[in-house]
N, C-alpha and C positions, 0 to 999 in steps of 0.2 A: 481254183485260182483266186487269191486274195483280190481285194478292191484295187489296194495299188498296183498291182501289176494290171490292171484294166485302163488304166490309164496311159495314152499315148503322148507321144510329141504335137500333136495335133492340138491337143486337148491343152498341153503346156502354155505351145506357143499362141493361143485362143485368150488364153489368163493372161499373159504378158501383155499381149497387143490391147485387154480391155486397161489393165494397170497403165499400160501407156498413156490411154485416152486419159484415165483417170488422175494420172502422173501430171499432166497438161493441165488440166482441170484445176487440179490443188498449187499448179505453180502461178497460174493467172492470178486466182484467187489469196495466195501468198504476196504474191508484187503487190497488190493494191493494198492490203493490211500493211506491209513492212515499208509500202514507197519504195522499194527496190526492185532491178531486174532479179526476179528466182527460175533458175533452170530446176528440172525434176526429174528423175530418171527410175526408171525399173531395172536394174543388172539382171534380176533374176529373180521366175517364178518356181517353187517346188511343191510340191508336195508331201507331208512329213507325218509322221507320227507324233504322239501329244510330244513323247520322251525324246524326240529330236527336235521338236520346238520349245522345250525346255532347252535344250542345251543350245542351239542359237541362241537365246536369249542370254545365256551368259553360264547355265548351268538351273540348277532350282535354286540355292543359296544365295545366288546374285542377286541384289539391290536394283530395283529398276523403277522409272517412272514407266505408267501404262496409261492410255487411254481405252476404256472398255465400252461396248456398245451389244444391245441388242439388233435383230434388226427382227423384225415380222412382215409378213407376208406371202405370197403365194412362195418362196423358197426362205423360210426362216432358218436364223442362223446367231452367229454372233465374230462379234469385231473386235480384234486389239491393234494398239500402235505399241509398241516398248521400244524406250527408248536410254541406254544408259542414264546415271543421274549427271553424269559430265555433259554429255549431249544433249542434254535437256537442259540445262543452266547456260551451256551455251544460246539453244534458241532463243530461251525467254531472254537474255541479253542483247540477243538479235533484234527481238520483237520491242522489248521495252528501253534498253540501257539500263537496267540494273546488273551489276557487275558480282556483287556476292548474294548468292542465291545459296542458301543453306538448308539441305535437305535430310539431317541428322536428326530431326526430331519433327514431329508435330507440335503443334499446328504450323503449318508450312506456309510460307509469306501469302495473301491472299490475289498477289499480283502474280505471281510465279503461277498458283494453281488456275487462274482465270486464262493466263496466254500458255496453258498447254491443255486447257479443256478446248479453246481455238482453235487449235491445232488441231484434234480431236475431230473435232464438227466439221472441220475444211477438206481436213483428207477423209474424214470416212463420207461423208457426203459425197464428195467426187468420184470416189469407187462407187459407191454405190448408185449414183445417177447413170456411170458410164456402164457398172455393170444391168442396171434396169434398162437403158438404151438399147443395149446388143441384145439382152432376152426377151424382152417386150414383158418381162414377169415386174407385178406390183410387190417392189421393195420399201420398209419404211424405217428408216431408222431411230433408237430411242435416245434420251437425253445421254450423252455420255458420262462416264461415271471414271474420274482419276485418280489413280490407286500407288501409293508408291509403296514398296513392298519387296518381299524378297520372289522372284520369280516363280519358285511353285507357289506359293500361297495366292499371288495373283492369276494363276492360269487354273488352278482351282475352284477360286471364286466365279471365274466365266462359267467352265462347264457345271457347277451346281444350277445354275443359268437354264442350263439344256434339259428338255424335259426328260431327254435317254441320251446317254453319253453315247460320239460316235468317237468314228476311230483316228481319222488323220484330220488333217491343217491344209488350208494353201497359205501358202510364205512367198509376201510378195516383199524381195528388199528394194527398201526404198532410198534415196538419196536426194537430201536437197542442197543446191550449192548456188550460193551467194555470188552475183558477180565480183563484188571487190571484198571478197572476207579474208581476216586476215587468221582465222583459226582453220581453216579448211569447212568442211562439208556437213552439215546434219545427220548422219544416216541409223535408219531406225528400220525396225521389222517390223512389216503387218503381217496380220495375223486373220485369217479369214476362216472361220468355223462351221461349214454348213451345218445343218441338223440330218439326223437318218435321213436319209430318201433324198435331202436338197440338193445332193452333187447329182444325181440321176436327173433332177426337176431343170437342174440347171443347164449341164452340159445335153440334153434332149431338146430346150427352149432354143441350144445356141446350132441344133442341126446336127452336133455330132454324140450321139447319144452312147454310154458306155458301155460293151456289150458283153453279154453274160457269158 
């Protein structure tokens, strides 16, 4: 039996409930940055292979900003946010009021990359305190690193990252929505990477451990 099919509804809905907390986390932490009320939501957590979190992402040819992260500790691993380049020029207009954000070339404005490495820090810190919270495991995360890029070349550069490439993803999609926006909602994919052995470290920390 493959890894994925070891994986229950249990185990899903365990990942959703900790994105929740962590969803919560990164909206607090958003209101106070932007001075707005931000609602945050989890629609949905999956489990995927590399070549179906490529294509969530838009395909490997697609253009994306990413926010990347290591993270170390007793469950190491690694971290994405991608985010369209529309969707992203929206936030940082949200964040800052700059209205043409132009993402066709390098060097890319230094306002634009500063409030989407922000982003970066806000939301992957809040996963990662809620997911430390629920496993009681010492997670640390590293400086985050923003890549804009065409989708495979940036999910490539994560797993060279990994000291042994594993096999799947958790995919938490994310949604952030403005009270009074008048473009609609943010919505971007994390990207959660454990390393060999860290989905066993982690879902055994959370009590429901995957069984062989």
């Amino acid at each position: 039996m493959s890894f994925i099919n070891k994986i229950s509804s249990i185990h899903l809905d365990i990942l959703k409930e900790i994105g929740n907390i962590g969803a919560g986390h990164a909206a607090t932490a958003l209101s106070t940055l932007l001075n707005k009320k931000i609602d945050m939501k989890v629609p949905d957590v999956r489990i995927v292979s590399f070549d179906e979190m490529m294509e969530l992402a838009g395909g490997p040819d697609n253009i994306v900003a990413s926010v990347f992260l290591r993270i170390d500790g007793e469950a190491p691993g690694s971290m994405f946010f991608v985010l369209s380049l529309e969707q992203a020029s929206h936030f940082i207009y949200q964040m800052t009021g700059e209205e043409n954000i132009d993402f066709t070339s390098p060097p890319y404005p230094e306002i634009a990359v500063s409030a989407l490495q922000e982003l970066g820090n806000i939301l992957s810190g809040s996963y990662l305190s809620s997911l430390s919270d629920f496993t009681r495991l010492h997670l640390y995360p590293s400086v985050p690193a923003l890549s804009i890029d065409m989708v495979g070349a940036v999910i490539s550069f994560g797993l060279l990252e990994l000291s042994q490439v594993s096999d799947y993803a958790i995919v938490i999609d994310t949604a952030l929505n403005e009270d009074d926006a008048q473009f609609g909602s943010v919505k971007g994919h994390f990207f959660l990477l454990p390393d060999p052995n860290s989905f066993e470290i982690i879902f055994s920390a959370l009590g429901v451990p995957v069984n062989e």
